[in-house]
VEXGU-310298 format. One line per 2 residues: number of its first residue (from 0); their letters; for each residue x, y, z of C-alpha. Coordinates in nm, 2 decimals. Example, Ala and Ser with C-alpha at 12.3 -4.5 7.8 and 13.67 -1.06 7.14 Angstrom:
// VEXGU-310298
0) AS) 1.23,-0.45,0.78 ~ 1.37,-0.11,0.71
This chain:
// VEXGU-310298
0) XX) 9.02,1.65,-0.06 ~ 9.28,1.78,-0.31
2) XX) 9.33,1.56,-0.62 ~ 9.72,1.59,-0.63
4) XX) 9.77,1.42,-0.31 ~ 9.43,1.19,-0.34
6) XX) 9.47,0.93,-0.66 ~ 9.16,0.98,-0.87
8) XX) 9.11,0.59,-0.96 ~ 9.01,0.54,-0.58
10) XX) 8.67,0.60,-0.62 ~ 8.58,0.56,-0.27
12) XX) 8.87,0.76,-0.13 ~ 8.64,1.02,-0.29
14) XX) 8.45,0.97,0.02 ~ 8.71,1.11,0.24
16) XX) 8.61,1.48,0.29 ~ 8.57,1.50,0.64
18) XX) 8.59,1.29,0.94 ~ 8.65,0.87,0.97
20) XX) 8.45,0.68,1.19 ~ 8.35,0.98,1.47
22) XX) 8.09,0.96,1.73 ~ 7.98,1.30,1.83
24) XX) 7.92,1.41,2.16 ~ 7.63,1.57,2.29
26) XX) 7.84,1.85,2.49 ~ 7.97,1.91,2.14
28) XX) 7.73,1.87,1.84 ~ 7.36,1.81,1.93
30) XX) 7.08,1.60,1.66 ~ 6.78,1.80,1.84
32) XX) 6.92,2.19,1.77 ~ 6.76,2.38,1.49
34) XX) 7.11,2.41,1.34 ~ 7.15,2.77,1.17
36) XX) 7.49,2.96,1.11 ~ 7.60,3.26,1.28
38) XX) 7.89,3.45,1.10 ~ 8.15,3.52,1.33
40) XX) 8.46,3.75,1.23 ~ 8.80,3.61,1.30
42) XX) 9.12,3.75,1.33 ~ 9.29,3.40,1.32
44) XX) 9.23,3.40,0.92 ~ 9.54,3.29,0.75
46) XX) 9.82,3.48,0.62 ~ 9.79,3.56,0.23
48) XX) 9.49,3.40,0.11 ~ 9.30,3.71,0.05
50) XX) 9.38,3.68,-0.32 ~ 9.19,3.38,-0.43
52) XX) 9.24,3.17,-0.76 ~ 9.25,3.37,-1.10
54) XX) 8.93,3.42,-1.30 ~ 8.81,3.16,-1.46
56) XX) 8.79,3.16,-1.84 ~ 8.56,3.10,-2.12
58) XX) 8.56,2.76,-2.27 ~ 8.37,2.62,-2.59
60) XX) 7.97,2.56,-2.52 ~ 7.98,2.82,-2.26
62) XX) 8.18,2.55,-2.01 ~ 8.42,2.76,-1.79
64) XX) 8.79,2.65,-1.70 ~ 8.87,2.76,-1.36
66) XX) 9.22,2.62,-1.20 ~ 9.29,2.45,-1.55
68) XX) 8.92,2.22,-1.49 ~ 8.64,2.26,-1.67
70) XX) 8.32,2.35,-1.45 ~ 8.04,2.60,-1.48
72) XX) 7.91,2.86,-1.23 ~ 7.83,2.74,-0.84
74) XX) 7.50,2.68,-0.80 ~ 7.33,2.71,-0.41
76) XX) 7.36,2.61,-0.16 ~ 7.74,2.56,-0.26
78) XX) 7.79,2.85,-0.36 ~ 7.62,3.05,-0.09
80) XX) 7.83,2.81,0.20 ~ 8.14,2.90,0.04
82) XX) 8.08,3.28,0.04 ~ 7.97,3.19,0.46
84) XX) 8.33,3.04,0.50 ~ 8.52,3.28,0.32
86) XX) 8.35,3.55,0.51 ~ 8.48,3.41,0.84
88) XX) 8.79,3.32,0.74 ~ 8.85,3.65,0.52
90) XX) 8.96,3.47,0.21 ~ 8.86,3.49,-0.13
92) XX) 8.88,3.12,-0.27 ~ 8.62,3.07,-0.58
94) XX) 8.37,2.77,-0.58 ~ 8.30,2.56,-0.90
96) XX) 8.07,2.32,-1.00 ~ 8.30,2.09,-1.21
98) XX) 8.21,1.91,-1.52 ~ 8.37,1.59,-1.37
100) XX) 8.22,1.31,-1.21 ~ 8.42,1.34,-0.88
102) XX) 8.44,1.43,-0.54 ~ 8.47,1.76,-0.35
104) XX) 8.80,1.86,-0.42 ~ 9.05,2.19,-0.40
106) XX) 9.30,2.25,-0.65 ~ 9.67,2.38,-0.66
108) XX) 9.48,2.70,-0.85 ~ 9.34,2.82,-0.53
110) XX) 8.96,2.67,-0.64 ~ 8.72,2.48,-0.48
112) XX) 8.51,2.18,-0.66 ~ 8.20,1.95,-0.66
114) XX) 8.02,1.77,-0.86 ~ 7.63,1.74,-0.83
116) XX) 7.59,1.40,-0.92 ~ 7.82,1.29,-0.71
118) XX) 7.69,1.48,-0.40 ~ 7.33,1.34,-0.47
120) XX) 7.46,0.98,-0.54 ~ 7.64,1.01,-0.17
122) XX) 7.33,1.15,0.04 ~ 7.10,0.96,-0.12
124) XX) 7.21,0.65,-0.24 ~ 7.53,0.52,0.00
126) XX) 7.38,0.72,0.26 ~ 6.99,0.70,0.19
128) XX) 6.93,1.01,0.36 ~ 6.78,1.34,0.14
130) XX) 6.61,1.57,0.43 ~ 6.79,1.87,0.35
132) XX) 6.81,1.97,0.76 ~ 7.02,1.68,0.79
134) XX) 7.25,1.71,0.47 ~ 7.35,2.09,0.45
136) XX) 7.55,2.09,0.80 ~ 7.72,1.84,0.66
138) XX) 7.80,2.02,0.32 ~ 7.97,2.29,0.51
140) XX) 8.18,2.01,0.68 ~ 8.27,1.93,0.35
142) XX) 8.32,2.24,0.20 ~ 8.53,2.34,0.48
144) XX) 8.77,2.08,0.43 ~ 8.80,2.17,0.11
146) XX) 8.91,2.56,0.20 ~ 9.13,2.44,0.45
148) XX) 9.35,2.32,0.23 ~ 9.38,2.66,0.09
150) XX) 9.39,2.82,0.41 ~ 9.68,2.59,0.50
152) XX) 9.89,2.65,0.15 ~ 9.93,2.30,0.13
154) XX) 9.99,2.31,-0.24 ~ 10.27,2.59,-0.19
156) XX) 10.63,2.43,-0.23 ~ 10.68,2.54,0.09
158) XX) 10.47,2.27,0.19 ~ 10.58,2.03,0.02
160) XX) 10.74,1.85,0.27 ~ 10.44,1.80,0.51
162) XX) 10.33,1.44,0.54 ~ 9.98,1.41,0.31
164) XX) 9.82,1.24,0.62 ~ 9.89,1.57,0.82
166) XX) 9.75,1.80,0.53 ~ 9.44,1.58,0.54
168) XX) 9.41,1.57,0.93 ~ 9.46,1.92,0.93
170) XX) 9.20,2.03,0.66 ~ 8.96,1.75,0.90
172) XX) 9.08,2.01,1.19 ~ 8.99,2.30,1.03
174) XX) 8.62,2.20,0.95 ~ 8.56,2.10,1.29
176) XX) 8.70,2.45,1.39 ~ 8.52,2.62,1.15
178) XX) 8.19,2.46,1.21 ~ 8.21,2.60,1.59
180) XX) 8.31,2.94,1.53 ~ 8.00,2.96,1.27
182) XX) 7.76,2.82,1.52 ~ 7.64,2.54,1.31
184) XX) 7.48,2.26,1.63 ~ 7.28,2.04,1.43
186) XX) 7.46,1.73,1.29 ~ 7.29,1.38,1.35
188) XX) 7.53,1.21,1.55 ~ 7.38,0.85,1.38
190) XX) 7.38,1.02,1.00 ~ 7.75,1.22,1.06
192) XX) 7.89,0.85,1.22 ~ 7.73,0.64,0.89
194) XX) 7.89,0.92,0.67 ~ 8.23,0.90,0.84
196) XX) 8.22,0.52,0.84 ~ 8.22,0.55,0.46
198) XX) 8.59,0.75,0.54 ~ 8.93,0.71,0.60
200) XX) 9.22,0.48,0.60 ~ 9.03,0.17,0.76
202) XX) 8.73,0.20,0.47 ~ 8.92,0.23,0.21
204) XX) 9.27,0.16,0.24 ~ 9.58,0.31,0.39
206) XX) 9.66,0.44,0.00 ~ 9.40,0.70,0.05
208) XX) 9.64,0.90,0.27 ~ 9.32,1.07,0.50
210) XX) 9.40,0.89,0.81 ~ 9.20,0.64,0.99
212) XX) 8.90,0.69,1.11 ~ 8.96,0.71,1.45
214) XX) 9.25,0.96,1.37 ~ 9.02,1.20,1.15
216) XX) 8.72,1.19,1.47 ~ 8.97,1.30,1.66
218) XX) 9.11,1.60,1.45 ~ 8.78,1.71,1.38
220) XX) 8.70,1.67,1.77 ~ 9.01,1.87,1.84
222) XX) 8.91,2.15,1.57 ~ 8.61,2.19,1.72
224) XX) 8.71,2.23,2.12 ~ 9.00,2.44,2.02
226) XX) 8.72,2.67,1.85 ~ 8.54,2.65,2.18
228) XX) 8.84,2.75,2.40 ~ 8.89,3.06,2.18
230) XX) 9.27,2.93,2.07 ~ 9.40,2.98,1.77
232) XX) 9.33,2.72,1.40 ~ 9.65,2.49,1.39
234) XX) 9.73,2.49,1.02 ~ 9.92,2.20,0.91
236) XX) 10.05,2.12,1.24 ~ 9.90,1.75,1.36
238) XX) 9.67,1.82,1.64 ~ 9.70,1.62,1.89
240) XX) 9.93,1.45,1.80 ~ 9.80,1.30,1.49
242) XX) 9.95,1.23,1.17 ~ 10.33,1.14,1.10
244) X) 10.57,1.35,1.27
């Protein structure tokens, strides 16, 4: 999620990091795998993203203001799931904790965001769920979401044009690609379809701009199998034909 295309007073749109509604299919994801992550090299990894965002800076009370928020250092396994995804995708984008009471979020300064409280307020209490073999697959769903938005330049000008819906699909189609290429097999198909029912257009309203959550299954579906068949990530290209043309 990206806060200048989602509207901050939609709490719940806050929600929409991944995937709407999906249901997972065994020949895809499976619940009974010891999930683990295998770093795999790519040579698909987006042009000019090697740079990252500018250092952060020093604020008052030892605060730090990266991308013009104010956030401390990363703390694990965020921080640690970032530096995975980078890896993979040989980029360099910087990982926050923010200050904020928000959701996972990139920003236009090439950082990505979260907020503890809000992460433990999702898992545990909309979710009820806190075994961490169940929640940190899903984390690097998250988190790559959120660096697929960088990967993607959607906040270039260049961009600007592109349909938010089809930035948002895309960034669902990049997580589901980059949870294939690093191996990750373990996500509850009953947790991951609760979590995704909390998602999307039909949860919390067609303002949200994420795409239904039959739409956001699918680009995250498509991610995935395209990372299976050894093709190339999409970028902001609709998969499938999903989002707005």
């Amino acid at each position: 999620m990206r806060k200048p295309i989602e509207t901050t007073a939609m709490a719940l749109a806050a929600f929409a990091m991944l995937a709407g509604g999906v249901v997972i299919g065994a020949n895809s994801i499976h619940a009974d795998d010891d999930w683990q992550v295998i770093e795999r090299h790519t040579t698909n990894a987006p042009a000019d993203t090697s740079a990252g965002a500018a250092p952060a800076a020093k604020a008052a009370g030892g605060a730090l203001v990266a991308c013009g928020e104010a956030a401390r250092p990363a703390g694990e396994p965020y921080k640690t799931i970032v530096e995975q995804l980078n890896d993979m995708w040989g980029t360099n984008f910087p990982v926050y904790e923010s200050l904020g009471a928000g959701s996972p979020h990139a920003s236009s300064g090439g950082c990505i965001f979260y907020n503890q409280q809000f992460l433990d307020s999702l898992f545990q209490r909309w979710m009820g769920i806190d075994d961490p073999d169940t929640v940190r697959p899903m984390l690097y769903a998250i988190f790559a979401h959120e660096l697929g938005h960088l990967a993607h330049a959607d906040f270039d000008p260049g961009n600007a044009g592109v349909p938010v819906k089809n930035k948002e699909l895309a960034a669902d189609h990049f997580a589901g690609y980059s949870l294939e290429r690093m191996g990750i097999r373990r996500l509850d198909p009953v947790e991951v379809t609760r979590y995704y029912q909390l998602t999307g257009d039909d949860f919390v309203g067609a303002a949200s701009g994420h795409g239904n959550g039959g739409e956001r299954t699918t680009a995250f579906q498509d991610g995935w199998h395209r990372a299976e068949l050894g093709l190339t990530e999409q970028g902001t290209r609709p998969a499938g034909g999903l989002g707005q043309p």
